[in-house]
C-alpha positions as CSV (number, residue, x, y, z in Angstrom):
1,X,79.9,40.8,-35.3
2,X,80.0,37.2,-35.3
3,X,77.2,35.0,-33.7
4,X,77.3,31.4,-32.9
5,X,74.1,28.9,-32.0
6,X,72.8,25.9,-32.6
7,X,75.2,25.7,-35.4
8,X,74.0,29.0,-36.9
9,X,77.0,31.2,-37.9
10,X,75.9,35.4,-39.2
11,X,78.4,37.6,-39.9
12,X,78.4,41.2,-40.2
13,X,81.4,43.9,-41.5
14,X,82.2,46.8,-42.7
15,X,82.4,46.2,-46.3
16,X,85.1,45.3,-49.2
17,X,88.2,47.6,-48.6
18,X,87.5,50.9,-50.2
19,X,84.2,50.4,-50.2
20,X,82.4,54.3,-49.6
21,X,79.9,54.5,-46.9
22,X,76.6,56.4,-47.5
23,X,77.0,59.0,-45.2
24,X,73.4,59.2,-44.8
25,X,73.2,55.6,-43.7
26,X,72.5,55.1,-39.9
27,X,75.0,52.0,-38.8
28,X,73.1,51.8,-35.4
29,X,69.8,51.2,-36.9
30,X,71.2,48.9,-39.1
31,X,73.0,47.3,-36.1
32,X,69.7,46.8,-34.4
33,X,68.0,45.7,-36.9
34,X,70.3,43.0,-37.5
35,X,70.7,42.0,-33.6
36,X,66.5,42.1,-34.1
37,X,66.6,39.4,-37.1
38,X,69.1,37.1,-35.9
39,X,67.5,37.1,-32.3
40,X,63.9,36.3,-34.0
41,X,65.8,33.5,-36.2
42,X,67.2,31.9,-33.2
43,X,64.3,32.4,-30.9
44,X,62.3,30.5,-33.9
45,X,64.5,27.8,-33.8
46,X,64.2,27.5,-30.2
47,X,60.0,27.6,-30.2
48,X,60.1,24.9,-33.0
49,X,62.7,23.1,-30.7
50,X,59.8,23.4,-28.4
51,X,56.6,21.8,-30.0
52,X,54.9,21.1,-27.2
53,X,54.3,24.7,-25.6
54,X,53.8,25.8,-29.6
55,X,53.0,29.5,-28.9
56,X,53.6,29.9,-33.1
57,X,49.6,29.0,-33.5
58,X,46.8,31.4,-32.3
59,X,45.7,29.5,-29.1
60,X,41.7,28.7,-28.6
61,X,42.3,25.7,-26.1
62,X,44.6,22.3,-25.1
63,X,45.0,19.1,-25.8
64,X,45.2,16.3,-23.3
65,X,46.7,13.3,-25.1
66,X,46.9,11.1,-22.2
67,X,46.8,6.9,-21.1
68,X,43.4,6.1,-19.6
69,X,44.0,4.7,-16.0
70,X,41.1,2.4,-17.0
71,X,43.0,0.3,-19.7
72,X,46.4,0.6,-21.7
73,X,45.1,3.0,-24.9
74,X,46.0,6.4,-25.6
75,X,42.9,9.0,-24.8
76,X,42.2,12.8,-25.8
77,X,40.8,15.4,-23.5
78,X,39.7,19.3,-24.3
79,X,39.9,22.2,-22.0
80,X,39.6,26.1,-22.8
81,X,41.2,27.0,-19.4
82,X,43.7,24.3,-18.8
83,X,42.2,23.0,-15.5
84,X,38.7,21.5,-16.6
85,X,38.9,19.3,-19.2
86,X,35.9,17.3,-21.1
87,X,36.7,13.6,-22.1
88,X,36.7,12.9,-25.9
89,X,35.3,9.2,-27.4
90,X,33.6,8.5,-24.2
91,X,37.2,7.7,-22.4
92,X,37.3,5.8,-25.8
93,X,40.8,5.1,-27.3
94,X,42.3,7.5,-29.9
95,X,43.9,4.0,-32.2
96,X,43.7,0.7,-31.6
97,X,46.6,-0.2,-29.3
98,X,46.4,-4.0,-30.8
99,X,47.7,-2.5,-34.3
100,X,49.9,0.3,-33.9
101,X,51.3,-1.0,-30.7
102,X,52.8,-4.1,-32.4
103,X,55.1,-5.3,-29.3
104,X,52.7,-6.1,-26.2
105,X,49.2,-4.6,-27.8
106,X,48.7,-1.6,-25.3
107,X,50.1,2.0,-25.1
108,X,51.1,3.9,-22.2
109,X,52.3,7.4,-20.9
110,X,51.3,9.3,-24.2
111,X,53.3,12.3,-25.4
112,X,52.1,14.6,-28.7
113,X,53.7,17.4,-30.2
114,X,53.2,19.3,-33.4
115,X,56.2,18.0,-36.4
116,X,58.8,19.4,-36.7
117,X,57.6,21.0,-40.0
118,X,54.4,22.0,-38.4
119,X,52.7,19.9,-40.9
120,X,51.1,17.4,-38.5
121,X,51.6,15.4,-35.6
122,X,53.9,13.4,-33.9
123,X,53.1,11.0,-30.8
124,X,55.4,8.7,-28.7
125,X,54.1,5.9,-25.9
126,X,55.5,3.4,-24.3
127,X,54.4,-0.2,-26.3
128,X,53.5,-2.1,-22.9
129,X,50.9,-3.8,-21.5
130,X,50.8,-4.9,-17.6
131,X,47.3,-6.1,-18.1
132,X,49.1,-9.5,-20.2
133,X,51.7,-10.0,-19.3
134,X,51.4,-9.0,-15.5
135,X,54.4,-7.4,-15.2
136,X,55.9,-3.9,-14.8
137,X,58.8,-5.0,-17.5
138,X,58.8,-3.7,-21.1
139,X,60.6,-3.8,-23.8
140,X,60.2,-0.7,-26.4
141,X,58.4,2.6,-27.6
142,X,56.0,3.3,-30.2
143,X,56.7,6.2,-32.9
144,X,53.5,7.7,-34.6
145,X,52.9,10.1,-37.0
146,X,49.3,11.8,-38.1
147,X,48.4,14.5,-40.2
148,X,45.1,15.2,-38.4
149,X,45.0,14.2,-35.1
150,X,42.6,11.5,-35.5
151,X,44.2,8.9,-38.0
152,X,47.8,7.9,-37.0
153,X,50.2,5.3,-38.4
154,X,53.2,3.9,-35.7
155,X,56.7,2.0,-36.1
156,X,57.4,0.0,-33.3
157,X,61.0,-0.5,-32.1
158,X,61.8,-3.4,-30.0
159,X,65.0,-3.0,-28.5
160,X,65.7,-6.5,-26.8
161,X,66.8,-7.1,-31.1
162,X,69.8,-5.1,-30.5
163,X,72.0,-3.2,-32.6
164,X,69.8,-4.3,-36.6
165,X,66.6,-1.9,-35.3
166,X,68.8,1.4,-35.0
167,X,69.8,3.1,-38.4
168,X,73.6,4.2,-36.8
169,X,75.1,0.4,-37.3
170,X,78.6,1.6,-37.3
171,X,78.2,4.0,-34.0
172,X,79.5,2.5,-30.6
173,X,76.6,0.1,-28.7
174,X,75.9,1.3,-24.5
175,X,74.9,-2.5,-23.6
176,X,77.2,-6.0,-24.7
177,X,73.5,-7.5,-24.2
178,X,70.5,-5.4,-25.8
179,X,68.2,-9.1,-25.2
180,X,68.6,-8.0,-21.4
181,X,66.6,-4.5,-21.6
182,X,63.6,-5.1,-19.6
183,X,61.9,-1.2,-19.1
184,X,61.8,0.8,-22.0
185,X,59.9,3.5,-20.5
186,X,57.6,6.7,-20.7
187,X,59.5,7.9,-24.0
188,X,59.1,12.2,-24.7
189,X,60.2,13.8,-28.6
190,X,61.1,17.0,-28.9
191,X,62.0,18.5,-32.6
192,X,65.6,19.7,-33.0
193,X,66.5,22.0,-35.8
194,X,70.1,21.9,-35.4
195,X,70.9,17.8,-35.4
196,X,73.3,16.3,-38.5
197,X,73.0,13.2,-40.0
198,X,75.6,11.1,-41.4
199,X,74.6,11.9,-44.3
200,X,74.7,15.7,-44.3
201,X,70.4,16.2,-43.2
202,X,69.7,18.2,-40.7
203,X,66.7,17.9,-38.3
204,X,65.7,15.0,-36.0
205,X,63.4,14.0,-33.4
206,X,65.4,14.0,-30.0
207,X,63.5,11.3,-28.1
208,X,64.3,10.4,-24.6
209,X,63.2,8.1,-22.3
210,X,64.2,5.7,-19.2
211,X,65.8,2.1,-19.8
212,X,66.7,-0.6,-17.6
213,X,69.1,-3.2,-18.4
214,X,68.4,-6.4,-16.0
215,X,72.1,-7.3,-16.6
216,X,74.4,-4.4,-17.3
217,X,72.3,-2.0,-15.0
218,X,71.8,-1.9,-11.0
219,X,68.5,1.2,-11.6
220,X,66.8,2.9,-14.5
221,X,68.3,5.7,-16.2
222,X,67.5,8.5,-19.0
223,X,68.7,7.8,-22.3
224,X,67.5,9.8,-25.8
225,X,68.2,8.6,-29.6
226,X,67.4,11.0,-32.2
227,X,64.2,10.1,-35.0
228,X,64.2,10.6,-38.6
229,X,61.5,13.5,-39.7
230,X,59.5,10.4,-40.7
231,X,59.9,8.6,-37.3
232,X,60.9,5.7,-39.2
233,X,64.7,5.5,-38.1
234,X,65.9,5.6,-35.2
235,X,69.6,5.9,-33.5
236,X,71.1,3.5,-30.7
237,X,70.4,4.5,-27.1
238,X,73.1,7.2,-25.5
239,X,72.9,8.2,-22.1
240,X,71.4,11.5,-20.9
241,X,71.6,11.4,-17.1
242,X,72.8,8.9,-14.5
243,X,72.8,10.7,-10.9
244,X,73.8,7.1,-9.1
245,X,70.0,6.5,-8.2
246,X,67.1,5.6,-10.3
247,X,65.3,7.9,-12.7
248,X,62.2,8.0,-14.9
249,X,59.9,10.3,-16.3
250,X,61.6,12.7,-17.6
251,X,60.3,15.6,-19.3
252,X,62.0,18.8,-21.0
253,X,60.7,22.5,-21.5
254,X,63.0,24.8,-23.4
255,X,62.3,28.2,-21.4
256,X,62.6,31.5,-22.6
257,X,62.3,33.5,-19.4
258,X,66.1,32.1,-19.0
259,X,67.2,30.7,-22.5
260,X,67.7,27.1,-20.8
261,X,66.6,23.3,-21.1
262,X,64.6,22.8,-18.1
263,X,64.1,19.4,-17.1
264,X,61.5,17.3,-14.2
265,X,61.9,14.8,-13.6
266,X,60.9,11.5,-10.6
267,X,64.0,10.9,-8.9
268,X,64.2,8.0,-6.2
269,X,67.4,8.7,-4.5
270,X,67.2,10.8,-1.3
271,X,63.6,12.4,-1.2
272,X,61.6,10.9,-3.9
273,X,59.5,12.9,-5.9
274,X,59.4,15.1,-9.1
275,X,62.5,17.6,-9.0
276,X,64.0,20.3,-11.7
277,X,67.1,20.4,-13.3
278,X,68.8,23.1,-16.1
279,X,70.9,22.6,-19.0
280,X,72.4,24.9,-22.0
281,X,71.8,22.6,-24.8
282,X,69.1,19.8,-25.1
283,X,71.5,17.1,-24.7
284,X,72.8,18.1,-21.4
285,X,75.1,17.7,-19.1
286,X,71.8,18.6,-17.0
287,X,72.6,19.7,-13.0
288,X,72.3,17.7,-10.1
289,X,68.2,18.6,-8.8
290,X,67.9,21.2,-6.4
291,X,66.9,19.6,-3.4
292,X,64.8,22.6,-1.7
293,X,63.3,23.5,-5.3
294,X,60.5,20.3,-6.0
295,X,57.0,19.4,-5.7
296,X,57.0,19.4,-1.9
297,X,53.3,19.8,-1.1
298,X,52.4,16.2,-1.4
299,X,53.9,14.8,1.3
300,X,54.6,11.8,1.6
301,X,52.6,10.9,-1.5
302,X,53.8,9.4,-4.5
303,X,54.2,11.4,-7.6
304,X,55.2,10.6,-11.3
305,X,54.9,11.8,-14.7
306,X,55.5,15.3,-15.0
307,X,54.2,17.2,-17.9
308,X,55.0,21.2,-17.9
309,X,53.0,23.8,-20.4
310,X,52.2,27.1,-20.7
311,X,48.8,28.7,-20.4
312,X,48.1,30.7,-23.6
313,X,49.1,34.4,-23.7
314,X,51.0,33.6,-20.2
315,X,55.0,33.4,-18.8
316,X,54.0,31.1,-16.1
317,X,54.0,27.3,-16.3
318,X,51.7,25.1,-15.5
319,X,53.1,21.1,-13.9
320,X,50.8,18.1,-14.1
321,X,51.3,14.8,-12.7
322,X,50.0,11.8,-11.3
323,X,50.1,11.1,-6.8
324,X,49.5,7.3,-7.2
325,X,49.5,7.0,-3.4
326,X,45.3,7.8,-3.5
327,X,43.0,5.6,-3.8
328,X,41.6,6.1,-6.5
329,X,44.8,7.8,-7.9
330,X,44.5,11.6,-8.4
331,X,45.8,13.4,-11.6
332,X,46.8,17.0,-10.2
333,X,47.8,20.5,-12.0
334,X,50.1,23.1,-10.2
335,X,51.5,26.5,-10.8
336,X,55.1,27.2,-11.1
337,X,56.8,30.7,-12.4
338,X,58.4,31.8,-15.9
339,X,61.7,29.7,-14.7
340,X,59.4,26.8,-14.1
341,X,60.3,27.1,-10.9
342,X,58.3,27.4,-7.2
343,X,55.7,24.9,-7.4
344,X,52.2,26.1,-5.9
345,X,48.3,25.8,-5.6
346,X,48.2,22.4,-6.7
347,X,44.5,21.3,-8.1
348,X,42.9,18.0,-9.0
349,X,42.4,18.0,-12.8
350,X,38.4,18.9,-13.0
351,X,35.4,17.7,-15.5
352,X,34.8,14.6,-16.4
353,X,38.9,13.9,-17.3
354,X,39.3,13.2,-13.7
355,X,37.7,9.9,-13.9
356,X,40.4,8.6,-16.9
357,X,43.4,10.8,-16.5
358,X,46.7,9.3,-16.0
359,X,50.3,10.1,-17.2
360,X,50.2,12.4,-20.5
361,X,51.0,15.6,-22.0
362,X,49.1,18.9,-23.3
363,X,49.5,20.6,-26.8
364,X,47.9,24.2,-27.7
365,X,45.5,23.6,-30.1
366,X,43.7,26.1,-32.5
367,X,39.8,26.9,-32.8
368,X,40.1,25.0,-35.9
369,X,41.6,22.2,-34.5
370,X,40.0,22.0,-31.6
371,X,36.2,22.2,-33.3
372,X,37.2,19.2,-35.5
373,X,38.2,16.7,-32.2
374,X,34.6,17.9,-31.0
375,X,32.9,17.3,-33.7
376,X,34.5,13.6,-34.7
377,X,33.8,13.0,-30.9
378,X,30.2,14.0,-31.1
379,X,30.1,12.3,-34.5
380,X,31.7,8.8,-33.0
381,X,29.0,9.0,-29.9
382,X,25.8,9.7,-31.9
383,X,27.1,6.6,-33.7
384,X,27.9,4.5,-31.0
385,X,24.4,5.2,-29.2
386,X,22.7,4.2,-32.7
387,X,23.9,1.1,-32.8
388,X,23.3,0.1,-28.8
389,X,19.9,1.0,-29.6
């Protein structure tokens, strides 16, 4: 027997040539037990592929790391059920946007997910900030790294300096003109065990996002570069998916109920709105969207940054997103199956969230972990009262 994925190669025979077999051994069983291992080591793989939906921890509650619709910082929420969520800080920011988001001083469209390592966290915004410079252009992503959820350190990557801010020098560039990229958008990570480096490392951070060329480009597209495990490096822009119309906020689930990449995704050609799409391997080629299989229930309404997870101990999925066409805007959760498929029962996001939510993501957390975000929340408002006093 000899198994091939994600550049994982086991091999099993029968032995050395007159080699004499215990005839007391049980080949089946062994067989099994074999087929058993290697299906655990790839299905590990896969779930640390995965960070986001990390089923790996014991599961007390989630995480809401998400951009307050109020300003351009990043913002934490709690929640035991996934629906109701309680607002951490106040609606206060997580870091201060004016250090750690060195390009335009605000942060936008916040996505966590546990290293790839499981020792700590890793978080990816957009570095934007509409409030100054009154205008929906950007011009690159923030990487950050913490190992406690609460203190975080960030490299910023501007791309409009070209080619000398990406570690692959000598690889091929997309754009003649990177000073032209004017959107740099709503950027996700996801950890991928099986990546090579050019100098023999395996392991990177597969980050994807949209970009938006104003002279090389007619609409925005998704492109990914892969990370270094200390988010420090970062690879020139290749392009994940161009269906002829403009695309943006993307975001990918690896599902087990079918062994594929899912992706949703807000797609403006032919009926706008967030739609799914399936792929083997991370990198694609992912399928043209289904167009009876998306979040139909809205109407007319406007929709926009997806973010799928699972409930804990459950197959199903849960979608969340923003419908900006509300005044106020609404942040909404709905149902889908174990395919991430059939959208249902879709639900305003409850507690006190609802007045901050915007476009985010959700991380399992554990009781440990989610005790110590109450407690320095409770800790930062018993100060902050003190000293309004």
């Amino acid at each position: 027997m000899r198994l091939h994925r994600d550049n994982l190669v086991i091999s099993a025979g029968k032995g050395q040539p007159g080699r004499k077999w215990n005839k007391h051994a049980l080949p089946f069983n062994s067989l099994a037990l074999l087929f058993a291992a290697v299906v655990m080591v790839l299905s590990v793989g896969r779930v640390i592929a995965q960070s986001k939906s990390d089923h790996s921890t014991k599961g007390y509650g989630y995480l809401y790391c998400h951009m307050n619709k109020n300003g351009e910082y990043t913002c934490y929420a709690l929640s035991r059920d996934g629906i109701e969520f309680h607002e951490l800080l106040g609606g206060g920011p997580v870091y201060n946007p004016e250090k750690l988001s060195a390009i335009e001083g605000g942060s936008r469209d916040a996505f966590i997910a546990r290293a790839g390592d499981h020792k700590g966290y890793v978080m990816v915004v957009t570095d934007m900030s509409n409030h100054k410079s009154h205008s929906w252009f950007n011009y690159g992503i923030d990487l950050l790294k913490s190992d406690d959820l609460i203190h975080w350190r960030s490299v910023s990557f501007d791309f409009r300096k070209g080619p000398g801010i990406f570690c692959d020098s000598g690889s091929a560039d997309f754009y003649k003109d990177y000073g032209a990229i004017c959107r740099v958008w709503a950027p996700q990570i996801i950890w991928d065990p099986g990546y090579k480096w050019e100098d023999g490392q395996t392991g990177g951070y597969f980050i994807y996002y949209s970009l938006l060329n104003a002279k090389e480009d007619k609409y925005d597209r998704i492109f990914y570069s892969y990370a270094d495990k200390s988010l420090t490096k970062l690879t020139k822009p290749k392009l994940l998916i161009d269906w002829g119309y403009a695309t943006i906020d993307a975001d990918i689930n690896y599902v087990p109920a079918d062994g594929k990449y899912h992706l949703l995704i807000k797609k403006e050609g032919g009926t706008p709105g967030i739609y799914t799409s399936q792929a083997d391997e991370l990198t694609g080629p992912y399928s043209k969207p289904d167009d009876k299989d998306y979040i139909r229930f809205e109407g007319n309404r406007k929709v926009e940054g997806p973010s799928a997870f699972q409930l804990i101990g459950d197959s199903a999925w849960q979608v969340a997103y923003v419908e900006y066409s509300s005044r106020p805007t609404k942040y909404r959760i709905c149902q889908a199956d174990k395919y991430l498929k059939n959208f249902k029962n879709p639900k305003d996001i409850a507690g006190d969230a609802a007045q901050y939510a915007q476009h985010g993501s959700f991380l399992i957390l554990n009781k440990k972990e989610y005790q110590k975000l109450e407690k320095w929340s409770e800790n930062y408002m018993k100060k902050k009262a003190q000293t309004e006093k």
